[in-house]
MMTF fields as JSON, N, C-alpha, C and O atoms, coordinates in Angstrom:
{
  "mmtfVersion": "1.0.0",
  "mmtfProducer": "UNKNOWN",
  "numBonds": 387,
  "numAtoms": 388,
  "numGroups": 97,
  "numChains": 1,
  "numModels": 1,
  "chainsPerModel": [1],
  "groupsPerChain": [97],
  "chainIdList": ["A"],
  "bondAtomList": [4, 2, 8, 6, 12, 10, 16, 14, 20, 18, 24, 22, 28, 26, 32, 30, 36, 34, 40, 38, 44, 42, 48, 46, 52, 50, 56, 54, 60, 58, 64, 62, 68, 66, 72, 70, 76, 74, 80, 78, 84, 82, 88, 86, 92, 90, 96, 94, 100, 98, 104, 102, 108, 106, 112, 110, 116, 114, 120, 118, 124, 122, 128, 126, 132, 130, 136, 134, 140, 138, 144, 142, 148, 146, 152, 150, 156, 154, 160, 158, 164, 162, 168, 166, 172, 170, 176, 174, 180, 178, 184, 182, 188, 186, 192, 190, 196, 194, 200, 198, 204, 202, 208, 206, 212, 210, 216, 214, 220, 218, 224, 222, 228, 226, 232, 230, 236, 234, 240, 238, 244, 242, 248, 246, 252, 250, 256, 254, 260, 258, 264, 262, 268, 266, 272, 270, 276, 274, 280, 278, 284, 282, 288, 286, 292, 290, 296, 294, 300, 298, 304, 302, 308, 306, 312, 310, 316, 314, 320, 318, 324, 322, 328, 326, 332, 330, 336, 334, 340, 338, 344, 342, 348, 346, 352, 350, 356, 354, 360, 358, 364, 362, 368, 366, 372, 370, 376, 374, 380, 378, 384, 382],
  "bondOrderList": [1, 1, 1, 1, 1, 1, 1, 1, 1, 1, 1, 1, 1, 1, 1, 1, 1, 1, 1, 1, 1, 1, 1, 1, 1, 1, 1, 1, 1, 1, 1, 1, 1, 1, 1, 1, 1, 1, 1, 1, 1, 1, 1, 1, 1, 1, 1, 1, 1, 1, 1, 1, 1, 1, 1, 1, 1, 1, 1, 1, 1, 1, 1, 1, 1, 1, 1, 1, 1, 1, 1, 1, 1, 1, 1, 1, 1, 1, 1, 1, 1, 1, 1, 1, 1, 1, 1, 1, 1, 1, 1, 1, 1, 1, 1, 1],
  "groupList": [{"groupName": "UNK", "atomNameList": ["N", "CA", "C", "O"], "elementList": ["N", "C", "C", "O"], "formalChargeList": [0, 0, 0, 0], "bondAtomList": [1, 0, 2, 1, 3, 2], "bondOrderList": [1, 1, 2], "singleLetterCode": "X", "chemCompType": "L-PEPTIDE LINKING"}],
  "groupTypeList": [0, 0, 0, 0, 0, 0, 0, 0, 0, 0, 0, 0, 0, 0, 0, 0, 0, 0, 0, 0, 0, 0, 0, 0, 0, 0, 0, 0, 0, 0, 0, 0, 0, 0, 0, 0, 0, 0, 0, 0, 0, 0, 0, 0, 0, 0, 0, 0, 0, 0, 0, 0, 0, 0, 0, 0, 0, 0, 0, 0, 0, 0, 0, 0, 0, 0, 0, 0, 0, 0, 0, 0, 0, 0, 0, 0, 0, 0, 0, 0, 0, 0, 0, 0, 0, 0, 0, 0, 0, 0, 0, 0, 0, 0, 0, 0, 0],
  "groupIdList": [1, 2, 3, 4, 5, 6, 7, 8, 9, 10, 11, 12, 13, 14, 15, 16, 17, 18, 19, 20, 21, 22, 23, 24, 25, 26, 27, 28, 29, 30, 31, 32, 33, 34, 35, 36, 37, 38, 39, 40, 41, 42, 43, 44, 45, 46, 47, 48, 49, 50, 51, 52, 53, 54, 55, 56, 57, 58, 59, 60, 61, 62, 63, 64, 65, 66, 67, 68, 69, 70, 71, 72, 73, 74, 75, 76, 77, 78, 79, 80, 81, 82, 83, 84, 85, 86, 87, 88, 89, 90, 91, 92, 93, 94, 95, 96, 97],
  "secStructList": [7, 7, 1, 7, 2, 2, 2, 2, 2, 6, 6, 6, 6, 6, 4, 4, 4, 7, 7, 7, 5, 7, 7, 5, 2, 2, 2, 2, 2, 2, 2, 6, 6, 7, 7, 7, 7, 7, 6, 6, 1, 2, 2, 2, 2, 2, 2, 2, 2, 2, 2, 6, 6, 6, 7, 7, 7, 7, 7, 3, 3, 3, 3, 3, 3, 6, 6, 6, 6, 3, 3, 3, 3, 3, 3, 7, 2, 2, 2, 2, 2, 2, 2, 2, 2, 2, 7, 1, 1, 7, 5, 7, 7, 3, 3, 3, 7],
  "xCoordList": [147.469, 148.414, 149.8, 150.873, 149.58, 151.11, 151.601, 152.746, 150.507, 150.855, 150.678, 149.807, 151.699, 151.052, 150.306, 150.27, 149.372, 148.032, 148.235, 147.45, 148.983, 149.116, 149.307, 148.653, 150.194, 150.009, 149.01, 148.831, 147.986, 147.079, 145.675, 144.865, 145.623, 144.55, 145.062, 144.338, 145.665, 146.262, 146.337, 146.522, 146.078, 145.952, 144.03, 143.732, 143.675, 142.48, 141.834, 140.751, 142.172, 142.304, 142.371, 141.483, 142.906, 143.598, 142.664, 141.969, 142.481, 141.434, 140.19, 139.698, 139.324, 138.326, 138.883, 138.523, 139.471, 139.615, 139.952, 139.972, 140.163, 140.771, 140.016, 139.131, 140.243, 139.388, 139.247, 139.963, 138.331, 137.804, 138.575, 138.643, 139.468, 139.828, 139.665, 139.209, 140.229, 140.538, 141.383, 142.16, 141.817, 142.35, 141.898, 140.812, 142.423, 142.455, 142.539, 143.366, 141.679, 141.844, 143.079, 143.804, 143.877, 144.954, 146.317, 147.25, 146.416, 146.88, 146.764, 147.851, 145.79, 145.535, 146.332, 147.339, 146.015, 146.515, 148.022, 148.534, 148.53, 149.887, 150.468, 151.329, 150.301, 151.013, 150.775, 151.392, 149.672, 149.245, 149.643, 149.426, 150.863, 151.119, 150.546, 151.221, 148.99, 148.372, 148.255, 148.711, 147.491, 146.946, 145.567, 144.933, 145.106, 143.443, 142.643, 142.466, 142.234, 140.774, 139.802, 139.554, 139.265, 138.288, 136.621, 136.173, 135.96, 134.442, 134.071, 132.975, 134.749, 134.275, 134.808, 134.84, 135.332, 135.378, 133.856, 133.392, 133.127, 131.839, 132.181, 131.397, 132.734, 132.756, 132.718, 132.071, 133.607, 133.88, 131.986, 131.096, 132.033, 130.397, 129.585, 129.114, 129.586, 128.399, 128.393, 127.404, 129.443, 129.862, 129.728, 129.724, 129.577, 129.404, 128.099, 127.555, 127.461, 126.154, 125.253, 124.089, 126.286, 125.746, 125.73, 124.714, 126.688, 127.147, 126.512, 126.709, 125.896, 125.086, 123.403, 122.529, 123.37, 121.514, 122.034, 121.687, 122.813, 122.638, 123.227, 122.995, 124.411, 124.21, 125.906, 126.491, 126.326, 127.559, 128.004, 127.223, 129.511, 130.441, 131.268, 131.841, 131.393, 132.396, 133.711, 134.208, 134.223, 135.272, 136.854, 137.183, 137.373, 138.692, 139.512, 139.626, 140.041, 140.977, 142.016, 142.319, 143.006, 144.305, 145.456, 145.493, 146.223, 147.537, 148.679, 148.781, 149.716, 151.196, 152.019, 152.046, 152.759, 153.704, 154.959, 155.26, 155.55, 156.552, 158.154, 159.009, 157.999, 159.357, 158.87, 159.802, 158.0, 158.149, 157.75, 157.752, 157.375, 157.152, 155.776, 155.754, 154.375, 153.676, 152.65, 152.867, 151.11, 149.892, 149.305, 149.094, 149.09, 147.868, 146.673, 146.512, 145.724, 144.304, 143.696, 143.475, 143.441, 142.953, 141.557, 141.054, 140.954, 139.472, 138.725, 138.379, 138.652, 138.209, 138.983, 139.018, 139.724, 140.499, 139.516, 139.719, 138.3, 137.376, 136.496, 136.023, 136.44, 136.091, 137.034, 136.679, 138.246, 139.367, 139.133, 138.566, 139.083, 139.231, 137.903, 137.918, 136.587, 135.521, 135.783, 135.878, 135.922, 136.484, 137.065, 136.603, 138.0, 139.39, 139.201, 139.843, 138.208, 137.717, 136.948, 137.015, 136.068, 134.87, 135.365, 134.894, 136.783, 136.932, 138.192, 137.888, 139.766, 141.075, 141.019, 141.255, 140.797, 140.625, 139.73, 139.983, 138.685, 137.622, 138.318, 139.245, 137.661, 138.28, 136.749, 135.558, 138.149, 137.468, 137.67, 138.397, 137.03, 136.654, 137.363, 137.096, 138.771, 139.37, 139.657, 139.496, 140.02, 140.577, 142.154, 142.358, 143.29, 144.423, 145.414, 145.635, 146.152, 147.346, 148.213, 149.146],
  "yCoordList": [227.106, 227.761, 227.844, 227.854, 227.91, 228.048, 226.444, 225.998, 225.817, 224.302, 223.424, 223.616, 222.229, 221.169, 220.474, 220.256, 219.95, 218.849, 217.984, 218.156, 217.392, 216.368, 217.342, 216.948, 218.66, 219.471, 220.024, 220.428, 220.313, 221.296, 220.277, 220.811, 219.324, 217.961, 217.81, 218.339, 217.467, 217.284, 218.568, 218.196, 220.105, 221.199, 221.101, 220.04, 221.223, 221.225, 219.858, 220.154, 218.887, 217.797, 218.443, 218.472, 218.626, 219.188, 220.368, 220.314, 221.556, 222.605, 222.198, 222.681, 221.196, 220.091, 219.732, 218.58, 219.615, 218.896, 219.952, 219.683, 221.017, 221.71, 222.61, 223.344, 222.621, 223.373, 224.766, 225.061, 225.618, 227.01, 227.584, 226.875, 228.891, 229.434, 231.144, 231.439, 231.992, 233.16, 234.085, 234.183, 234.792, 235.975, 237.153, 237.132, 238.276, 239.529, 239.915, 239.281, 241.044, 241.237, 241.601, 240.887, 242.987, 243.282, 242.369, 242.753, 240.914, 240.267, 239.593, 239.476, 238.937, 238.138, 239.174, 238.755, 239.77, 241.244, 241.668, 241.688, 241.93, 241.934, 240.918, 241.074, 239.63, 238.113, 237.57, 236.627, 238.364, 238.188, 238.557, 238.23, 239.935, 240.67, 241.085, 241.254, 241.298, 241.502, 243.199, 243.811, 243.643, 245.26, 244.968, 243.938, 246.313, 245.696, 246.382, 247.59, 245.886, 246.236, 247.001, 246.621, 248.019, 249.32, 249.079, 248.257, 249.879, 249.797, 249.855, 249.337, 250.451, 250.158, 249.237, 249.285, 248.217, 246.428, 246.01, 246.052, 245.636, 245.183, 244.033, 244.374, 243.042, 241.902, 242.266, 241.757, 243.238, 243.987, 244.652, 244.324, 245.486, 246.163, 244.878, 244.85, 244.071, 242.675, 242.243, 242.302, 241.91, 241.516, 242.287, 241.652, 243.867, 244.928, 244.637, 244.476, 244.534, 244.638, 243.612, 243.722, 242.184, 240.917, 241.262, 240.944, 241.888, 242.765, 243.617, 243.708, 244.327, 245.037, 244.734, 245.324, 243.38, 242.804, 241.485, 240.352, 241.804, 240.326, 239.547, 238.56, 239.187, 237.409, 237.988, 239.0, 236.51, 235.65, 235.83, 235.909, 235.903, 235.406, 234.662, 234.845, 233.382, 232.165, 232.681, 233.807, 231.241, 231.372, 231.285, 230.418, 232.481, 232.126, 230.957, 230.286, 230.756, 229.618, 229.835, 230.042, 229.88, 230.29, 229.21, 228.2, 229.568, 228.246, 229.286, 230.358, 228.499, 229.126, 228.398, 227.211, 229.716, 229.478, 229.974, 231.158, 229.031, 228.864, 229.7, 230.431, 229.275, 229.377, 230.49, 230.9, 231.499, 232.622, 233.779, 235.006, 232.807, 233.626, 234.377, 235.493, 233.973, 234.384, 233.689, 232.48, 234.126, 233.272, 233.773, 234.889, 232.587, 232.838, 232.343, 231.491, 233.402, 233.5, 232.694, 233.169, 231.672, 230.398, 230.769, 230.668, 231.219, 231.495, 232.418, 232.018, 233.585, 235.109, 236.268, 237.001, 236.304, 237.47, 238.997, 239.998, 238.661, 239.796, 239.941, 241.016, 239.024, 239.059, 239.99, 240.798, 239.348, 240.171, 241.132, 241.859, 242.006, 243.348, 243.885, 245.107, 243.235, 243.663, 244.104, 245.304, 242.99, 243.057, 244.044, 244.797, 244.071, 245.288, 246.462, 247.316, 246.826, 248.064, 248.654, 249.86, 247.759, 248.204, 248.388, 249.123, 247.46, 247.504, 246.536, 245.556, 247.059, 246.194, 245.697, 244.507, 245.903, 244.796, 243.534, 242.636, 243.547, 242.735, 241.382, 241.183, 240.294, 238.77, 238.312, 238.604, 237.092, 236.601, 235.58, 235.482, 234.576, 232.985, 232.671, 233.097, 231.421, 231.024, 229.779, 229.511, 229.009, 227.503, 227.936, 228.71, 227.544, 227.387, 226.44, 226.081, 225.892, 224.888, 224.983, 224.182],
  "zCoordList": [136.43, 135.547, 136.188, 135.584, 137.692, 138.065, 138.426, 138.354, 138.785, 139.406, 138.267, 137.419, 138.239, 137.06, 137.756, 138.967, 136.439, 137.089, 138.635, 139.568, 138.678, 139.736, 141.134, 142.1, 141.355, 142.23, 142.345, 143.494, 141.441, 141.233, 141.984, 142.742, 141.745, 142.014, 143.522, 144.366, 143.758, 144.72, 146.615, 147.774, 146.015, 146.664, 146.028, 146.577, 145.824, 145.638, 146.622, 147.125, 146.855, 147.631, 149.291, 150.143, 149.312, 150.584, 150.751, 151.766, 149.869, 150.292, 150.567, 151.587, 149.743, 150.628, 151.547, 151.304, 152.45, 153.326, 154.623, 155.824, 154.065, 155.13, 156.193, 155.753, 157.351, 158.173, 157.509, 156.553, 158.01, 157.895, 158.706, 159.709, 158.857, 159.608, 158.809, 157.705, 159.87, 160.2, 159.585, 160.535, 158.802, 159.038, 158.705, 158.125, 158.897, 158.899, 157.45, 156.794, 156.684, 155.126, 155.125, 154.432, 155.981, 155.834, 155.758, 155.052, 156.65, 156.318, 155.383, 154.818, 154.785, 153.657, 152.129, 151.557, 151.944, 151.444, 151.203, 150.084, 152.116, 152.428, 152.132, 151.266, 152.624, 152.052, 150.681, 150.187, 150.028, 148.37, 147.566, 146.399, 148.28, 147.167, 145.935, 144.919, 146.015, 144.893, 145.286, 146.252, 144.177, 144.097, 144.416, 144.184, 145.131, 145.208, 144.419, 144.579, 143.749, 143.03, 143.871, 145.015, 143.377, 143.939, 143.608, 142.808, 144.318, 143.911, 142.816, 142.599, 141.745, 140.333, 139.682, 138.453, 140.383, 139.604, 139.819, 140.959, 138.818, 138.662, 139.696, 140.582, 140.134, 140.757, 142.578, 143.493, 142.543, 143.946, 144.151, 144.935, 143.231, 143.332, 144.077, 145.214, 143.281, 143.103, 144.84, 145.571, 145.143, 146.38, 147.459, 148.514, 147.581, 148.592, 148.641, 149.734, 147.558, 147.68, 148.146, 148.532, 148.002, 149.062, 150.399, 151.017, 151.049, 152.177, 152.389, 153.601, 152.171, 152.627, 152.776, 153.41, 151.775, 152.495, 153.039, 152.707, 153.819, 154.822, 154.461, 155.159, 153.215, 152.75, 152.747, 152.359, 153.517, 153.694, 152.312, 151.364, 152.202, 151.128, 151.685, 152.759, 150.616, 150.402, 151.113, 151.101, 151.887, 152.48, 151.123, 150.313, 151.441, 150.391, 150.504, 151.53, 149.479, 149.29, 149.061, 147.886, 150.083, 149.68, 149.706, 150.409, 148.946, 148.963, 148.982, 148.385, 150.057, 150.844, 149.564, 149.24, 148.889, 148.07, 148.904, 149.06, 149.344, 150.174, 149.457, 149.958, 148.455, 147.211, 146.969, 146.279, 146.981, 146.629, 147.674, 147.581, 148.801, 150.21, 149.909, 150.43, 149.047, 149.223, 149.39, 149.312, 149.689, 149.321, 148.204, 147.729, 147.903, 146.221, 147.016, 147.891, 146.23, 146.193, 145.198, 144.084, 145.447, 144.345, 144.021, 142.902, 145.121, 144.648, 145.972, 147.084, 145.455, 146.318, 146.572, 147.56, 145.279, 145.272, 145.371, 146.059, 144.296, 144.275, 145.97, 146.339, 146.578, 147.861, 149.359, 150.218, 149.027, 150.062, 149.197, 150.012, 147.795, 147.892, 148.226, 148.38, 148.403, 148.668, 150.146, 150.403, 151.29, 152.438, 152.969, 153.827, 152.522, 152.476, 152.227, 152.838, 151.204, 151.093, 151.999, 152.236, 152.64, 153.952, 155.064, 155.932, 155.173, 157.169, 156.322, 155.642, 156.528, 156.321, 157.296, 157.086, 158.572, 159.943, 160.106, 160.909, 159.288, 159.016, 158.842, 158.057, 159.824, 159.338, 158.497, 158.384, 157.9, 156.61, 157.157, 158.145, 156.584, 156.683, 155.309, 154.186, 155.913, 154.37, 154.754, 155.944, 154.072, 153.663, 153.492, 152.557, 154.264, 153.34, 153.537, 154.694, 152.476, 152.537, 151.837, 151.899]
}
């Protein structure tokens, strides 16, 4: 929605391809400029509760919007606020380009 097709194919390209790395929820967060969603987002719920019997959540996918000085959350926005809510120090496993 924000990228046309050929950018959009193209960053999706590149997020396959891209190593797994590191950061911090509070950073991821802060550079998203988003609001975070609380324990009563059914999606946030769903996800604490993977977290709490043992099971891994998907590494986020983020893309550096340079021109507007932020990162977009392409896919695990409901995850960093799951994250973020338990421990803002907590690193996450993300993809970004």
């Amino acid at each position: 929605m924000i990228y046309n097709d050929i950018v959009a194919k193209r960053m999706v390209e590149d997020l396959e391809d891209a190593p797994v790395t590191e950061f911090k929820a509070k950073d991821i967060f802060r550079a998203s400029r988003l609001s975070l969603l609380g324990i009563s987002n059914g999606h946030v719920k769903k996800n604490r509760n993977k977290l709490q019997n043992g099971q891994a959540l998907s590494p986020l996918l983020l893309v550096r919007d340079i021109v507007n000085g932020k990162v977009v959350i392409a896919d695990g926005y409901h995850r960093m606020c799951t994250v973020y809510g338990i421990d803002e120090d907590a690193i996450i496993p993300c993809k970004i380009v």
